[in-house]
C-alpha positions in Angstrom: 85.7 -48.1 22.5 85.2 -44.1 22.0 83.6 -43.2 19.4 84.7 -39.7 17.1 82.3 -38.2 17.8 81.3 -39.0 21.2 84.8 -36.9 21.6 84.8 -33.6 22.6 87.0 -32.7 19.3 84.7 -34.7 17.1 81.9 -32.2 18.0 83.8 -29.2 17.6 85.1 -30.7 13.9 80.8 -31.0 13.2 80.2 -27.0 13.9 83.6 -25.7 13.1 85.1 -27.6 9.7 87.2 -24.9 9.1 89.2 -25.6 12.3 91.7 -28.4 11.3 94.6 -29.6 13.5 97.2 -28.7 10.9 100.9 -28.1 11.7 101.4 -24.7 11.4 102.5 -23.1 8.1 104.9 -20.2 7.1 102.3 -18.5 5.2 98.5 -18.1 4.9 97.1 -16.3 1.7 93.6 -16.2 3.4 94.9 -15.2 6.7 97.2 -12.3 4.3 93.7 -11.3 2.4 91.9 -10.8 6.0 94.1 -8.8 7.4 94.1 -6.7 4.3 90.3 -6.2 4.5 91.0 -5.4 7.9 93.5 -2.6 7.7 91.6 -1.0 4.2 87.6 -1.4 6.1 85.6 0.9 8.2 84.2 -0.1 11.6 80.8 -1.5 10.3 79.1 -4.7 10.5 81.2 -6.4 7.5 84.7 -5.7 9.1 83.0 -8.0 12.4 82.5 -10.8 10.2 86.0 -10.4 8.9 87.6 -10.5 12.1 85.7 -13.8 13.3 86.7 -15.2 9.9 90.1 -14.3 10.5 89.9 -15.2 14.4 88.6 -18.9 13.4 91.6 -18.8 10.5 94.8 -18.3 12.8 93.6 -20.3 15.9 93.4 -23.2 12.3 97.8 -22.5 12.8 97.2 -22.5 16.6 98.2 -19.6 17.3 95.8 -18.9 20.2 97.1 -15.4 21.5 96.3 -13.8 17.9 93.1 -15.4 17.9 91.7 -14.8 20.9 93.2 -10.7 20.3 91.0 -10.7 16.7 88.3 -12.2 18.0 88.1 -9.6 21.2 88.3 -6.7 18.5 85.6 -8.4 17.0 83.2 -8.7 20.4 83.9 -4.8 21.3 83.0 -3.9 17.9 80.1 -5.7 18.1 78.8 -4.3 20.9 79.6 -0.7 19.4 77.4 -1.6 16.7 75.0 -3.4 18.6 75.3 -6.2 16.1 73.8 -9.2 18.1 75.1 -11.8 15.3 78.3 -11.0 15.1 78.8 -10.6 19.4 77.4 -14.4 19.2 80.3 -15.5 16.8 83.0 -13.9 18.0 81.8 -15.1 21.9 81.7 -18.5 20.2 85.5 -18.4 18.7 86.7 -17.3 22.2 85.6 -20.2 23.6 87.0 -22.1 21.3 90.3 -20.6 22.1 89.8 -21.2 25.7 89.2 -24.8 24.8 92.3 -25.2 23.4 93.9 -24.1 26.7 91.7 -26.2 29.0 90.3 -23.1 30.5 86.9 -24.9 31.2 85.5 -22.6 32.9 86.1 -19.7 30.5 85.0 -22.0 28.0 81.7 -22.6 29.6 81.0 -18.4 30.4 81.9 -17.5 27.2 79.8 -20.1 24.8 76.7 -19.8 27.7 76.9 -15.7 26.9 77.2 -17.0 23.0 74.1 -18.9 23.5 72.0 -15.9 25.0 72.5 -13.7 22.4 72.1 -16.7 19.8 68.2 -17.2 21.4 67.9 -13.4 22.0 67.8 -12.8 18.0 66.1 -16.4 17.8 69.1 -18.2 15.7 67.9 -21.5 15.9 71.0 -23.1 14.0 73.4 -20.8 16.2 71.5 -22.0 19.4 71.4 -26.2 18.4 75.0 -25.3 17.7 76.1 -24.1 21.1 73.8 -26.2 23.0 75.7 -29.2 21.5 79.4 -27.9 22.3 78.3 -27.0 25.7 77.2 -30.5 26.5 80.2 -31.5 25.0 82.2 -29.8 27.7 80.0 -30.8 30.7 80.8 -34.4 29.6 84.4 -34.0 29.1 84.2 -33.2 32.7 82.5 -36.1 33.9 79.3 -33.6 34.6 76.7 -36.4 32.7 73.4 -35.2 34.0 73.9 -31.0 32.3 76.0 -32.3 29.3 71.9 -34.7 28.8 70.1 -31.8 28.8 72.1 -29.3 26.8 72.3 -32.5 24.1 68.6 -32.6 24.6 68.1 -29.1 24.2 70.0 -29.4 21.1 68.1 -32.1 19.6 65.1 -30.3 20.3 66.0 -27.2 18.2 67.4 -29.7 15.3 64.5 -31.7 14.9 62.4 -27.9 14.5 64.4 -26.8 11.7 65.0 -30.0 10.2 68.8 -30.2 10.2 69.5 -33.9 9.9 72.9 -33.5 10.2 72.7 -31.9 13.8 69.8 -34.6 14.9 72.0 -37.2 14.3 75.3 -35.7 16.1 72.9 -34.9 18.9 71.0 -38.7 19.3 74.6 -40.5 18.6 76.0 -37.8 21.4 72.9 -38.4 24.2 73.2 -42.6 23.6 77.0 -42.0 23.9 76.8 -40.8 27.2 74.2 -43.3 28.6 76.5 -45.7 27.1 78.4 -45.4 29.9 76.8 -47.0 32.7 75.2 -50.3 32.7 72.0 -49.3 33.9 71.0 -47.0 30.8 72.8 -49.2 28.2 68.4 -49.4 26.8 68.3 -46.0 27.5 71.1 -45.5 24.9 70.1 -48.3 22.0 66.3 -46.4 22.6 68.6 -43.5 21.5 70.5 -45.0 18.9 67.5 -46.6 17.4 66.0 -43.3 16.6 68.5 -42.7 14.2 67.3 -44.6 11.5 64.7 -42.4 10.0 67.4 -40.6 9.5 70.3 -42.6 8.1 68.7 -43.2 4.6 68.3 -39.2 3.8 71.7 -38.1 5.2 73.3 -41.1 3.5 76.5 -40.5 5.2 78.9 -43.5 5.9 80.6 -42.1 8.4 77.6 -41.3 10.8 76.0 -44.7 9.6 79.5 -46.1 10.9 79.3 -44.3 14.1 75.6 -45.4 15.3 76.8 -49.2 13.8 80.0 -49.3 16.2 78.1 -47.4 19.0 74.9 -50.2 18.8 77.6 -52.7 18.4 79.8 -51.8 21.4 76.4 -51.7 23.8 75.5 -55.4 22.7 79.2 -56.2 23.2 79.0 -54.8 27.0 75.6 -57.1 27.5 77.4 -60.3 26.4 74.7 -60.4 23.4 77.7 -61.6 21.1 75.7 -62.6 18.1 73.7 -58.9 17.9 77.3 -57.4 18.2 78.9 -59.5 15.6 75.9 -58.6 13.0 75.9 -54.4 13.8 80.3 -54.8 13.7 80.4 -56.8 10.1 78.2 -54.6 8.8 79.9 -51.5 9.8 83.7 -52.2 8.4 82.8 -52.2 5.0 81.5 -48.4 5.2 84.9 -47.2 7.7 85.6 -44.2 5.6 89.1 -43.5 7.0 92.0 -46.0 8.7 91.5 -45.2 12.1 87.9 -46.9 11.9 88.9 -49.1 9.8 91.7 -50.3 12.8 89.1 -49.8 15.1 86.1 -52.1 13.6 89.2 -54.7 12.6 90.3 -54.8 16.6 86.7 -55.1 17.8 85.6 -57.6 15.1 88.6 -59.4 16.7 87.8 -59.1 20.7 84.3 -60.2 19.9 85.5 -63.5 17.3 87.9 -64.4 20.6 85.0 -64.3 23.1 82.5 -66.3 20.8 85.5 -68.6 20.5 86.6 -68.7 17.3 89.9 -68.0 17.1 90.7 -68.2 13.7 88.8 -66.0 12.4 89.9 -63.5 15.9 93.6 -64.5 14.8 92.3 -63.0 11.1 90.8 -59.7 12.3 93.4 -58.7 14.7 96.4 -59.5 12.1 94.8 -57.1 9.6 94.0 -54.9 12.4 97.9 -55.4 12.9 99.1 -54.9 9.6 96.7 -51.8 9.0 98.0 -49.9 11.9 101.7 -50.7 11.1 101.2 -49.6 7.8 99.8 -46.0 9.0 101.8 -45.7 11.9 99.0 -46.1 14.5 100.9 -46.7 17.2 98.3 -47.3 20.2 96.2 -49.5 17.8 99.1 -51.7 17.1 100.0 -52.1 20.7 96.0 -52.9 21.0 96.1 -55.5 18.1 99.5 -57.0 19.8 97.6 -57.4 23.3 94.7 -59.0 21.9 96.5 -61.1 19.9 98.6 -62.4 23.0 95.7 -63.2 24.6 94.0 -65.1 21.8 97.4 -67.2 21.9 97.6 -67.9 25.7 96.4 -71.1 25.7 97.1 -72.0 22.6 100.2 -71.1 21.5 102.6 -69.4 25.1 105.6 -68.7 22.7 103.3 -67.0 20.4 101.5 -64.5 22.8 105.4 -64.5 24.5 106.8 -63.0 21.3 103.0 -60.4 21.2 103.2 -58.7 24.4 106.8 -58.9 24.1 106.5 -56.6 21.3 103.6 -54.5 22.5 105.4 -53.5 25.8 108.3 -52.4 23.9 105.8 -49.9 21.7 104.0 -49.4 25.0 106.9 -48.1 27.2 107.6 -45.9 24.4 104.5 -44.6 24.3 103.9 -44.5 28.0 100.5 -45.8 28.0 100.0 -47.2 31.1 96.6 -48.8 30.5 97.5 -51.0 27.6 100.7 -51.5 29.7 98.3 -52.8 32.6 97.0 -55.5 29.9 100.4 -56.2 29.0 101.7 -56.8 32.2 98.9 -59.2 32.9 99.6 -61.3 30.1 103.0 -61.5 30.4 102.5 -62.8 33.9 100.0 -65.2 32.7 102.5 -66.5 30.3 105.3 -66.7 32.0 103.6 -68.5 34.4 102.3 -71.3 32.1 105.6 -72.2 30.8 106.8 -72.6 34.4 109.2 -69.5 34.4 108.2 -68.0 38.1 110.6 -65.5 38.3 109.6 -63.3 35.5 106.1 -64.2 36.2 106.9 -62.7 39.5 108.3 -59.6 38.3 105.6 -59.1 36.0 103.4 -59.5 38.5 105.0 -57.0 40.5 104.8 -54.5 37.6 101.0 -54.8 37.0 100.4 -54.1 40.8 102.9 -51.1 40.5 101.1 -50.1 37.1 97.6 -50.4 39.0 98.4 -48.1 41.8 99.7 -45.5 39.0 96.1 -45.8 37.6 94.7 -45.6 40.6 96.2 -42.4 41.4 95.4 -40.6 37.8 91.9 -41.6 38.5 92.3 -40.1 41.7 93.4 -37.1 40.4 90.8 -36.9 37.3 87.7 -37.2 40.2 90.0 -34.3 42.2 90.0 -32.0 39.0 86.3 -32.9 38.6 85.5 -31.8 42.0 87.3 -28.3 41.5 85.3 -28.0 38.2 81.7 -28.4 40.1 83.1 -26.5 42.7 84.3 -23.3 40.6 81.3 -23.9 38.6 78.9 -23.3 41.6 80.7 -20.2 42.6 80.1 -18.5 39.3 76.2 -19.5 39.9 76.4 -18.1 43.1 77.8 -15.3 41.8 74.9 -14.6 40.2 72.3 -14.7 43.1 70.5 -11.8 43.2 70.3 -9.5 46.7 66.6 -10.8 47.4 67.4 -14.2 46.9 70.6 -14.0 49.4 67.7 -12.1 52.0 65.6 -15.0 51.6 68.6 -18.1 52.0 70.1 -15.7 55.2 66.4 -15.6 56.8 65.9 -19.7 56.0 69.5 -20.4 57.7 68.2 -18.2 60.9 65.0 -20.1 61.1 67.2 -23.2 60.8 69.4 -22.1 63.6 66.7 -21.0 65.8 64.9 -25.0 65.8 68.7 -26.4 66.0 68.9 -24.4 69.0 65.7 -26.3 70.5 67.1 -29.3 69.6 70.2 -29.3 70.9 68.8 -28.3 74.3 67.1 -31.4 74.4 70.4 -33.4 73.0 72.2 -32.0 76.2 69.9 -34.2 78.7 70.8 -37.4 76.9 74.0 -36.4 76.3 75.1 -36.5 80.2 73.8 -40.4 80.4 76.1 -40.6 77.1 79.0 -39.9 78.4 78.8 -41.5 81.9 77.9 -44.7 79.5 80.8 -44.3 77.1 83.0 -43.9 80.3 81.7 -47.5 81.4 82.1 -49.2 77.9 85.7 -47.5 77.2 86.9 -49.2 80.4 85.3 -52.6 79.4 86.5 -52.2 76.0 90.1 -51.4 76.9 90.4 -54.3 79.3 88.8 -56.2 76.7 92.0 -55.2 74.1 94.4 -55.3 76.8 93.5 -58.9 77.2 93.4 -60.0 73.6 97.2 -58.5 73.7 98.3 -60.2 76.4 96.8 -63.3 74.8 99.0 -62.9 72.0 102.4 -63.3 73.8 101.7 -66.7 74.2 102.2 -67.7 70.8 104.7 -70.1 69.6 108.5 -68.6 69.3 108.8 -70.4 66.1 106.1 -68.3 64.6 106.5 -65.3 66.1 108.5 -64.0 62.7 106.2 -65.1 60.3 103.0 -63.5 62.6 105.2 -60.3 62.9 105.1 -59.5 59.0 101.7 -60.5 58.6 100.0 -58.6 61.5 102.4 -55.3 59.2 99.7 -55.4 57.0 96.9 -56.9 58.2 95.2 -55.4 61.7 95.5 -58.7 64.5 92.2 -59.2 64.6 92.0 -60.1 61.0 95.0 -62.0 61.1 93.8 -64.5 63.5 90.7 -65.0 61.4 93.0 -65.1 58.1 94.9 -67.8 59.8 92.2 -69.8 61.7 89.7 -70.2 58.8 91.7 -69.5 55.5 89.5 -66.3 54.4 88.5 -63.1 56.3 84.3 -62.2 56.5 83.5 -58.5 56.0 82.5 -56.9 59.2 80.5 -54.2 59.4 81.1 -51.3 62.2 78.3 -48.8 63.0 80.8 -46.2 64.4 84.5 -45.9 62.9 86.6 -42.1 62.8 88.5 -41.8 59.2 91.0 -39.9 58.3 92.6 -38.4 55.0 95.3 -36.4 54.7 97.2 -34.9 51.9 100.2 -32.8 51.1 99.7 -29.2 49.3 101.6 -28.9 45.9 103.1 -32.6 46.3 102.6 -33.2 42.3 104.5 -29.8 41.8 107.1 -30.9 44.2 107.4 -34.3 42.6 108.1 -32.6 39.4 110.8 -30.8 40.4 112.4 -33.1 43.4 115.0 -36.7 42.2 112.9 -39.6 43.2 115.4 -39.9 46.3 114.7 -36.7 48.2 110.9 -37.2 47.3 110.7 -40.8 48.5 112.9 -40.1 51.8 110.8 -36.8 52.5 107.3 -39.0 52.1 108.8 -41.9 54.2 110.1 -39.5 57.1 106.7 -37.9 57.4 105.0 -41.3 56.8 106.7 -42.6 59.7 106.0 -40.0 62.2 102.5 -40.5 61.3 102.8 -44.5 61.7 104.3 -43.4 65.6 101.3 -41.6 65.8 98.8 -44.2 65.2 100.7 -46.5 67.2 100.3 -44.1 70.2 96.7 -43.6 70.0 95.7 -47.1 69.4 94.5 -46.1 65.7 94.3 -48.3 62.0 96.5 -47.3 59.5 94.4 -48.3 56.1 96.8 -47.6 53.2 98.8 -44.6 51.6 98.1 -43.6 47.9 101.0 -41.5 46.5 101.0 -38.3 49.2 97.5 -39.6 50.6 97.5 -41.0 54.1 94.2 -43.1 55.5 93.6 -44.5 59.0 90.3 -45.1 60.9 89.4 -45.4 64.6 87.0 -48.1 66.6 88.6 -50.9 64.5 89.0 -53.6 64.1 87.6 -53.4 68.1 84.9 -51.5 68.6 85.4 -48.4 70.8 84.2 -45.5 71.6 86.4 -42.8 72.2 87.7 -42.9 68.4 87.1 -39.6 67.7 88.5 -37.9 70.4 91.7 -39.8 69.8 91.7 -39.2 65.8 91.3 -35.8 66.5 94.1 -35.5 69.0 96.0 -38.0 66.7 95.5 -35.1 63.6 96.9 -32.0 65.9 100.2 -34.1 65.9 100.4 -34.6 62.7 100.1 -31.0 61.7 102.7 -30.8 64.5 104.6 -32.8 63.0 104.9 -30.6 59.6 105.5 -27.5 61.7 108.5 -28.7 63.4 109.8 -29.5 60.0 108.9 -26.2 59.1 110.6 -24.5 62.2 113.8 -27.1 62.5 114.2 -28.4 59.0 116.3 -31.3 58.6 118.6 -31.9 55.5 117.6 -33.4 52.3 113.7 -33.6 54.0 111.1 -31.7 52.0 108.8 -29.5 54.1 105.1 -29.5 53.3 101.8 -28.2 53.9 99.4 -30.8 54.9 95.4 -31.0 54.5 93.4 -33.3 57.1 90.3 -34.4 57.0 88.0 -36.4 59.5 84.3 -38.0 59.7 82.3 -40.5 61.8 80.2 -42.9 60.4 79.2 -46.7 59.9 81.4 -48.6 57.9 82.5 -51.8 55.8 85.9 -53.7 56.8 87.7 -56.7 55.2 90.4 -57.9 53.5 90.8 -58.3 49.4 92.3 -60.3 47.3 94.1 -63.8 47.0 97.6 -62.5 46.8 99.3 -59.7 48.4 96.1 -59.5 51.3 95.1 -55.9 51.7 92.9 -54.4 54.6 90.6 -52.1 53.6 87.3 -50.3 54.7 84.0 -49.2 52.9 81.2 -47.0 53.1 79.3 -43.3 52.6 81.4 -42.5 55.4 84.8 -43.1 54.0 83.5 -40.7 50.7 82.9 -38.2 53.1 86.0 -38.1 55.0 87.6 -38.5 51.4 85.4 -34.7 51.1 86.5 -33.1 54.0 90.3 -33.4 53.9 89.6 -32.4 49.5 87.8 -29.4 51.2 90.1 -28.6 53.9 92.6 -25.9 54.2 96.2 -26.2 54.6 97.5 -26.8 58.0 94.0 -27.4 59.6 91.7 -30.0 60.4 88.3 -29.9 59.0 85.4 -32.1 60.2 82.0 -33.7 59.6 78.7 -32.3 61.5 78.9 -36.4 62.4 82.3 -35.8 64.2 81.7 -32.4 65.5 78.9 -33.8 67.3 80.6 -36.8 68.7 83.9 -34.1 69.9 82.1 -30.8 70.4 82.0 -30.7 74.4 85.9 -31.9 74.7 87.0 -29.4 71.4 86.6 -25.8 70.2 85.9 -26.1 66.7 85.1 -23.3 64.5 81.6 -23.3 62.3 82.5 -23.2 58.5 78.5 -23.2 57.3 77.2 -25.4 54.8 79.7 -26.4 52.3 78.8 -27.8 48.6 80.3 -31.3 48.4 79.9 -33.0 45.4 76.9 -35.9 45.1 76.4 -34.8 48.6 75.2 -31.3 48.2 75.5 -29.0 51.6 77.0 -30.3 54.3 77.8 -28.6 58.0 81.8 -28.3 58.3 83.7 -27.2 61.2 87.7 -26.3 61.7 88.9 -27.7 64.9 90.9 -25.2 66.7 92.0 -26.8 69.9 91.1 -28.4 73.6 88.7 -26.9 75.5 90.7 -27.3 78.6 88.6 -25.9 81.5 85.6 -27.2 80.2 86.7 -30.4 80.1 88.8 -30.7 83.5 85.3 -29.8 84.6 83.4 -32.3 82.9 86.1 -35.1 84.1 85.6 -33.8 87.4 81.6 -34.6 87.6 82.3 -38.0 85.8 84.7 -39.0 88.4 82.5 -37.6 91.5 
């Protein structure tokens, strides 16, 4: 459950009540009396005031261009003036703008500059104010840890000038976001509790209902059913508007259904129902309809039939593919129970289709994160000063100078390395070689069945799958992955008919499949335009990373040839690859539909590398690079910010290093 105002427009609607959603209206009689004053004034300290007022009034009809034009006047008259306060408003309204356009990072530059000048002239109201709207953005984009400590700084400021109001928003915001992982849900109530001191004096429902539903939802999370049920009765008498009115109704509901008493679930959910019908809520009805199918299930399949029934219809309309998920699940469910396999089949197909949608959004929203740190870093950077770059430059020489040392010492061992791989490559080779010819023996009669199932799981696995009913996770302490994605493939699949788009994917796909085939490499999965597969599994080797890399080169190969001698109704594209080497997790998942899959740091990473990558090149780990340097020229890239990772050493690989390596095949084989 979100919470108002643990949304990013519920704090804006705290510090800006004149800026309404409202359609937009013919005429404005106080936008008409503003620009009056405007055109009649003088350039003075009044006529800044006047053009934030009527900045804040047409970005109200969302008109964003005018607003952000009156609110610029307003900045450069300012800073004629020197008038501090009004420089701080009108920084604070362009933001706000910006906001509206999901410029992020404009957002954050211009309410951070507001916030200076608010603590230059010591405004403490101004400075709780834009302390709380700049966490609010940091936790819109998933940045938790600086959207705490602006909320803290906030509260902070609040509780010195005694604005009740703003303590509140900023304790219900800090528990909101510790909400959100297990492991702080006592951080948060700690949070929450410290609103009551404040509840009585502010006597306002609607904050009262907020910290109610957000103590409620917490207990709700830790299975403490009873302390949920008591904090959600008492906070749907005091909803002071229909949407948490719906909301309590619906939660009331989900609770009554997992203490187990259904009638009184039945009871909440139908006036949850009826309320949302009635106000033409459309996601909460198709919320109330999926609950109440579930509630039914067991009890009642026509019932919940005739529920999800109805809520997919709403749902497809809507195209809200997370209640559809539910949906889809229950449908299944139901079908299944009154003995109807088909549709429970196709159902079932639907909610595994609806899944890897999902998947790919979130996919996307941790992509869109990643830019944000990213840009977000290089506007910090930006503001390094000349000494301190002096200083990092003479650090990263000092650093160079002992890795230097070290790898001289590396060199030694690495000679004994190689001659050792040699020797375990050949035993590991026979090794497969005879675990293929092994397999030619099996029956005829299965041979069909063995064929489709080794198509999706690696042999290895197979066997195991077969032999003892269930696969155990393996662990690998050296395995080569590799990501790759196309450039501009969402634009593309905007603009392209599902045909050409699936036929392009599935050409290049293909060539990629040949590709793994030849080098003796895992293909893992494909996600949309994404392509994974890993080396030194499921047999252990040790020559995977030469092979990935050489592996990668054809791909990109592959898109050049398209590039050079296109082929009709195939769509050419840019692809990013990226590689690392590192220990890792692989086994299969799930009961149905068996899918092999591997785990670990070192799968994030290679995740990083190919997000970090450039198109048409292969970027690497310092892991890799290490394992491939004397067989490859790679070029340095310097230490790259990767998010949760912080710097790490990347390198572009340009090619074989032919003559070095004829050489070093040469001693190996004397």
């Amino acid at each position: 459950m979100k919470i108002l105002v643990g949304t990013f427009l519920g704090f804006l609607l705290v510090f800006f009540p004149t800026i309404i959603l409202n359609p937009v209206i013919a005429q404005n009689p106080q936008i008409d009396s503003l620009k009056q004053k405007v055109i009649e004034g003088i350039a003075d300290t009044s006529m800044v005031s006047t053009l934030n007022a009527l900045s804040v009034e047409i970005l109200n009809e969302e008109d964003i261009p005018k607003a952000l034009f009156y609110s610029k006047q307003a900045l450069e008259m300012a800073d004629s003036l020197g008038y501090k306060r009004g420089r701080a408003y009108a920084l604070k309204n362009m933001g706000l703008a910006q906001y509206y356009q999901g410029e992020y990072l404009k957002v954050l530059e211009y309410w951070s500059e507001s916030l200076r000048t608010f603590e230059v002239i010591k405004d403490s109201l101004g400075i709780a104010n834009m302390a709380n709207n700049l966490g609010a953005v940091y936790y819109s984009q998933g940045s938790n840890t600086k959207a705490i400590e602006y909320y803290l700084k906030s509260l902070g400021i609040s509780e010195k000038i005694k604005d009740t109001l703003r303590i509140a928003t900023a304790l219900i915001n800090i528990a909101s976001v510790y909400a959100d992982t297990p492991k702080d849900y006592d951080l948060a109530l700690n949070y929450y509790n410290r609103l009551n001191p404040y509840l009585g004096p502010l006597n306002d429902p609607q904050v009262r209902t907020y910290y109610l539903m957000g103590v409620g939802e917490i207990y709700f999370k830790k299975r403490n059913f009873s302390e949920a049920l008591r904090y959600y009765e008492e906070a749907l008498p005091l909803a002071q508007n229909i949407s948490d009115q719906t909301e309590s109704l619906l939660q009331l509901g989900k609770l009554e259904f997992q203490i187990g008493d259904t009638e009184k679930a039945l009871n909440f959910l139908e006036q949850a129902k009826k309320g949302a019908l009635e106000n033409n809520q459309q996601l909460q009805t198709v919320q109330a309809l999926t609950e109440l199918g579930k509630v039914y299930e067991n009890t009642n399949s026509s019932k919940a039939l005739d529920m999800y029934k109805e809520a997919e219809t709403l749902a497809k309309e809507m195209g809200v593919k997370f209640e559809l998920k539910d949906i889809y699940k229950g449908l299944a469910k139901v079908y299944a129970i009154q003995r109807k396999y088909n549709a429970a089949y196709e159902y079932q197909n639907l909610l595994i289709a609806t899944k890897d949608s999902l998947f790919n959004l979130e996919t996307d929203d941790k992509i869109r994160g990643l830019q944000f740190d990213f840009d977000l870093q290089k506007k910090e950077d930006e503001l390094v000063t000349a000494n301190q770059k002096v200083q990092i430059l003479d650090q990263n020489l000092k650093i160079s100078a002992l890795e230097v040392k070290r790898r001289q010492y590396v060199i030694y061992g690495t000679v004994l390395g190689l001659l050792l791989v040699f020797v375990l490559a050949i035993g590991s080779y026979k090794r497969y070689r005879y675990m293929k010819k092994t397999n030619k023996i099996i029956e005829v009669e299965r041979e069909r069945s063995e064929k489709l199932l080794h198509n999706i799981l690696p042999e290895e696995t197979a066997l195991e799958l077969k032999e003892n009913g269930k696969v155990a996770a393996k662990r690998f302490e050296s395995a080569t992955i590799l990501f790759s994605d196309f450039k501009g493939f969402t634009s593309y699949a905007q603009n392209l008919s599902p045909e050409e788009l699936v036929r392009s994917v599935d050409y290049y796909f293909s060539k990629f499949d040949q590709i793994m085939d030849k080098y003796e490499l895992e293909k893992i999965k494909t996600v949309g335009d994404a392509y994974m597969c890993a080396g030194g599994l499921p047999f252990p080797t040790t020559d995977h990373p030469l092979k990935m890399v050489e592996a990668a080169f054809e791909m990109a190969q592959v898109m050049e040839d398209m590039k050079i001698n296109p082929e009709p109704g195939i769509v050419s594209f840019d692809v990013r690859i990226g590689i690392n080497t590192g220990p890792v997790v692989a086994g299969v998942v799930g009961l149905n539909k068996f899918a092999y899959d591997i785990w670990g740091d070192a799968v994030n990473v290679a995740s990083r590398m190919e997000t970090l990558s450039e198109p048409g090149r292969i970027n690497i780990s310092e892991n890799t690079y290490q394992l491939i340097k004397k067989v490859y020229e790679c070029e340095p890239r310097g230490k790259v910010l990767v998010k949760n990772k912080g710097e790490m050493e990347m390198y572009f690989v340009k090619g074989r290093k032919i003559i070095r390596h004829q050489k070093a095949q040469t001693e190996v084989n004397t």
